[in-house]
N, C-alpha and C positions, 0 to 999 in steps of 0.2 A: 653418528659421527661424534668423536671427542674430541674437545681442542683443550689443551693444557699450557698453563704459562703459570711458572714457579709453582707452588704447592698449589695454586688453584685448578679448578679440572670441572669444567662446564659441557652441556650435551647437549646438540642442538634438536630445541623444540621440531616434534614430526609431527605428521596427521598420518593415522591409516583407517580403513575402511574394512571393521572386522563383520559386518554381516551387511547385505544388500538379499531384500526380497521381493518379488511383485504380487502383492495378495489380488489384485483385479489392476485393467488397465488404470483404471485412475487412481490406484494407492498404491504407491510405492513406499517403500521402507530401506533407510540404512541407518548403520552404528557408527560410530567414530569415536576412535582413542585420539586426542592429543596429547604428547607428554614429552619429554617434562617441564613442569612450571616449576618457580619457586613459590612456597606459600604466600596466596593472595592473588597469588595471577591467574590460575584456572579459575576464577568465579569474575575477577574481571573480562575477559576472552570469554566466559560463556554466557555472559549477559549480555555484551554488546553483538555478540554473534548470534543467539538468540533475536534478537530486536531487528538485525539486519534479516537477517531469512524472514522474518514475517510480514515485516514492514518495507522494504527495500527492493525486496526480487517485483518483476513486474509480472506481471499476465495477462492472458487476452479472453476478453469477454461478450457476449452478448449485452448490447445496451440499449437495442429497442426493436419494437417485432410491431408489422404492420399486417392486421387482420382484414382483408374486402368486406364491407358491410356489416362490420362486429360495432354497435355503438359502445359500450363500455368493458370495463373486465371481470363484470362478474356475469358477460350474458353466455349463455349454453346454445349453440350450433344444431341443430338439428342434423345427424351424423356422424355429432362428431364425440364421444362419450366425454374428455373432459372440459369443464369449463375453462372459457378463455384464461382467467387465474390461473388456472391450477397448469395450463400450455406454458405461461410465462414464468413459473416455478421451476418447471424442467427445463425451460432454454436458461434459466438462471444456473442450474447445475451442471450444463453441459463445459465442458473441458473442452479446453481448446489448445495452438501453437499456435503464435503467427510473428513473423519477423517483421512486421511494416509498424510504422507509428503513426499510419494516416488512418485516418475514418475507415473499413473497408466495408463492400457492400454484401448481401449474401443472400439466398432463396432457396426456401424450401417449396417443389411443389409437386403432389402425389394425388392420386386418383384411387379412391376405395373400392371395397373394403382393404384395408394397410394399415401396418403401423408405422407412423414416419419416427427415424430416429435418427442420431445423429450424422448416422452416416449417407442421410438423402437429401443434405445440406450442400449448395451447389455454390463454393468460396472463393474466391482468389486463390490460387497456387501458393501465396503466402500465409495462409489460415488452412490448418487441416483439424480434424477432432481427433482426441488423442482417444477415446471407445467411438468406435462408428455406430455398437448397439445402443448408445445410451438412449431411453426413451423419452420423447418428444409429447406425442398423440396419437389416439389411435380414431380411426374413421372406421365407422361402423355401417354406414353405407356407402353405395357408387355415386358417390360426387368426389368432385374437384378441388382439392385444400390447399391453400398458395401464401406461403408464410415471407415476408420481404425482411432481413431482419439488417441491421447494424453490429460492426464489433470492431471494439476499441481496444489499446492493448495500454497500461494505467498501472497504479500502485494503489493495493489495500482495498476499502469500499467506496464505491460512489452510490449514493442516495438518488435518484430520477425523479425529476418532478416531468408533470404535464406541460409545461409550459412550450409556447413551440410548438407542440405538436399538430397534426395533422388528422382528420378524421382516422379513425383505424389504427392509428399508432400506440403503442401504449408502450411507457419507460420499463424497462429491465433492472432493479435493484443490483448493480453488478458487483462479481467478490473478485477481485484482481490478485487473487493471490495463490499464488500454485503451490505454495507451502502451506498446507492444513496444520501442522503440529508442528513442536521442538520444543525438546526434553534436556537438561544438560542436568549433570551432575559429577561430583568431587571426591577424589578419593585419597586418601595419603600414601605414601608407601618411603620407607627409609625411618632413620630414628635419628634424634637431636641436630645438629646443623645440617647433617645429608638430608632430612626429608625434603620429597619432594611430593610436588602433586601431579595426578591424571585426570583428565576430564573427557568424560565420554559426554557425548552429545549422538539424538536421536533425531532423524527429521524424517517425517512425512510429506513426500508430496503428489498432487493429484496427477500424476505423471507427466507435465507437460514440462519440466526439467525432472531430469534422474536426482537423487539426493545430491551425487557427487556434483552433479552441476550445481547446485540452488546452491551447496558449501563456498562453490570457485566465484558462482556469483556475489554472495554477501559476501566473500574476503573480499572481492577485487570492488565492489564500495564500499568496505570501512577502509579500504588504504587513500580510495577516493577523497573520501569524505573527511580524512583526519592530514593527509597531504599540503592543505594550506598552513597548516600547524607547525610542519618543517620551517615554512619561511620567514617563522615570525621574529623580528629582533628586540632586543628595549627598547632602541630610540625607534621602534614604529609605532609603539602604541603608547598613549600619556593620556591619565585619567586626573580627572580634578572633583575635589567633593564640595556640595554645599552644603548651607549649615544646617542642617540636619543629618547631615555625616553619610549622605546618599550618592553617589557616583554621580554628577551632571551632567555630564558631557565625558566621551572620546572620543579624543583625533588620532587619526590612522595617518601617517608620513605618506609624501606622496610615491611610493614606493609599493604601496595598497594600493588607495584610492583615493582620491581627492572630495571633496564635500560629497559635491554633485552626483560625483561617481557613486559614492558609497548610497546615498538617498535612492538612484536609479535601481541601483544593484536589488534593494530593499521591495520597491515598487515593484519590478519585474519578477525576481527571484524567488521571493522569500512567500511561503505558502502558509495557511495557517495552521497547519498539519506542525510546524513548529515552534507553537503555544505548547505544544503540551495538554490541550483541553481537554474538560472529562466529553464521552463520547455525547450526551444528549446537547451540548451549549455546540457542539464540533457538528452534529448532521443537524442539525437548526442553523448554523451560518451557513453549510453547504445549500440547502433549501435554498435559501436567502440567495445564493448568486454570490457569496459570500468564499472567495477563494484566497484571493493574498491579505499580505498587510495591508499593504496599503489600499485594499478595496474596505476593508476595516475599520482604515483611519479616515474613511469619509463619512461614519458613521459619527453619532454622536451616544453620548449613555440613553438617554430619552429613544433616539432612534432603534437603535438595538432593543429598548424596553417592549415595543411597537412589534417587533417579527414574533412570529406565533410559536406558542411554547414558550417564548424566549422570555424569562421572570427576572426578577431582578439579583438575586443569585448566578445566573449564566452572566447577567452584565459583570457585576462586581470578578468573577473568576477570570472573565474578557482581560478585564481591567486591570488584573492583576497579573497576568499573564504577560501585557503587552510592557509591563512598566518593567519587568521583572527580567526578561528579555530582550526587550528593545530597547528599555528607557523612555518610552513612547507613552502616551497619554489619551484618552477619547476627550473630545469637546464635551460639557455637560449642557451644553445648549443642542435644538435642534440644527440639524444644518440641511439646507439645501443637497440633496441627492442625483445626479445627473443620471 
């Protein structure tokens, strides 16, 4: 489509989809031309589209599997050739779909000699496996193998601790992410003020969205996600500095949110997934129980020095993170923990 007004003559940005393939059930493959940009805007558009596909699509996972009479996860079954580990490594890689956002429940149970795989998984109508070959366990003799498992549908990695649990249970490291890859890259094309740019972008994903899906879904949350930004006016936000020449304080007009509102907003909303944090200080808080800010800010620097692993470099990057973003601060005293 061209649209022209006076000597100016503009083309509106497309997406097309030049190659889509299925190398196995759980890898899919597509290309994608966008074009045209003007220079600088195809590496903006493929970085934040980049980050949205990896970080934003959601997926569904297996997060915890209950063995009858298995005390830990490195003990070995008599029957059953792999070790409980090496069971919760393949329910870790099994692919899934499922449309519910509640806990859902799910059971494996088979009678040897068999190999149970994913497709002798017995789920809600709202959870299916996207391979039903993918392999589980294989039992090597005629007994009875009864797998109870848990699956949750989440964004990116969650860490499982023991805690909670139940004799036989054992946590599922889950990877929530149905986009395994994405590739972007920039190409010029035209000469002196007519160039323009193209950017192809590649995604892989373990098929429980098609490529062309995981694209529709990370556009349709960066429009989400950058949408508050349309509303913003001057007289809504007003900063003032102290004398160190540092931001103090913003008030938002009540047209946002009023004090309360905006501290609640903080409290409830805001995860710590939006520090920024390098990943060992980030699955050291998750360990910890450690999910929003404001669980965060009941910590103190001392406190946080105390959670394992956690050194005094993870504090200081906390620390910096939180000022840096929030404007927020840790206590340097201990504090009381409820």
């Amino acid at each position: 489509m061209l649209t022209c007004e006076k000597s100016t003559c503009t083309q509106a940005i497309q997406l097309k989809c030049v190659e889509s393939r299925v190398e196995n059930k759980c890898l899919h493959y597509g290309r994608f031309v966008v074009s045209p940009f003007k220079k600088g805007q195809a590496s903006t558009v493929g970085i934040a589209m980049r980050r949205a596909l990896l970080e934003e699509i959601r997926g569904t996972s297996i997060t915890c599997a209950r063995f009858h009479g298995v005390a830990h996860e490195y003990s070995t079954v008599t029957g059953i050739k792999e070790t409980i580990h090496d069971v919760l490594v393949n329910l870790k890689e099994v692919a899934l779909t499922g449309d519910s956002d509640d806990v859902e429940e799910a059971i494996s149970s088979a009678t040897g000699p068999k190999e149970i795989t994913a497709g002798d998984i017995s789920s809600p109508p709202s959870v299916k496996a996207v391979d039903s070959l993918q392999h589980i366990v294989t039992i090597t003799q005629p007994i009875s193998v009864t797998i109870e498992l848990k699956i949750e549908k989440d964004c990116g990695y969650r860490i499982e601790s023991f805690n909670g649990l139940k004799n036989g249970e054992f946590p599922v490291d889950a990877v929530f992410m149905p986009v395994r890859n994405v590739n972007y890259s920039v190409h010029l094309f035209g000469n002196g003020k007519a160039t323009r740019e193209i950017s192809l972008i590649e995604i892989w994903t373990n098929g429980s969205p098609t490529p062309d899906e995981a694209i529709n879904e990370a556009s349709e949350k960066l429009i989400e996600l950058s949408s508050p930004f349309l509303r913003v006016k001057k007289r809504d936000v007003f900063c003032s500095r102290d004398d160190k020449g540092l931001f103090s304080s913003i008030k938002l007009s009540s047209q946002l949110y009023d004090g309360n509102e905006l501290g609640e907003k903080l409290s409830e909303d805001t995860f710590i997934d939006q520090l920024g944090l390098p990943a060992r200080a980030y699955n050291c808080l998750k360990q910890a129980e450690i999910h929003t800010v404001a669980d965060l800010l009941n910590y103190s620097r001392e406190d946080l020095s105390k959670i394992k692993s956690f050194g005094q470099k993870s504090v200081d990057q906390v620390s910096k993170a939180l000022w840096e973003r929030f404007a927020s601060e840790l206590s340097q005293n201990e504090v009381h923990i409820k």
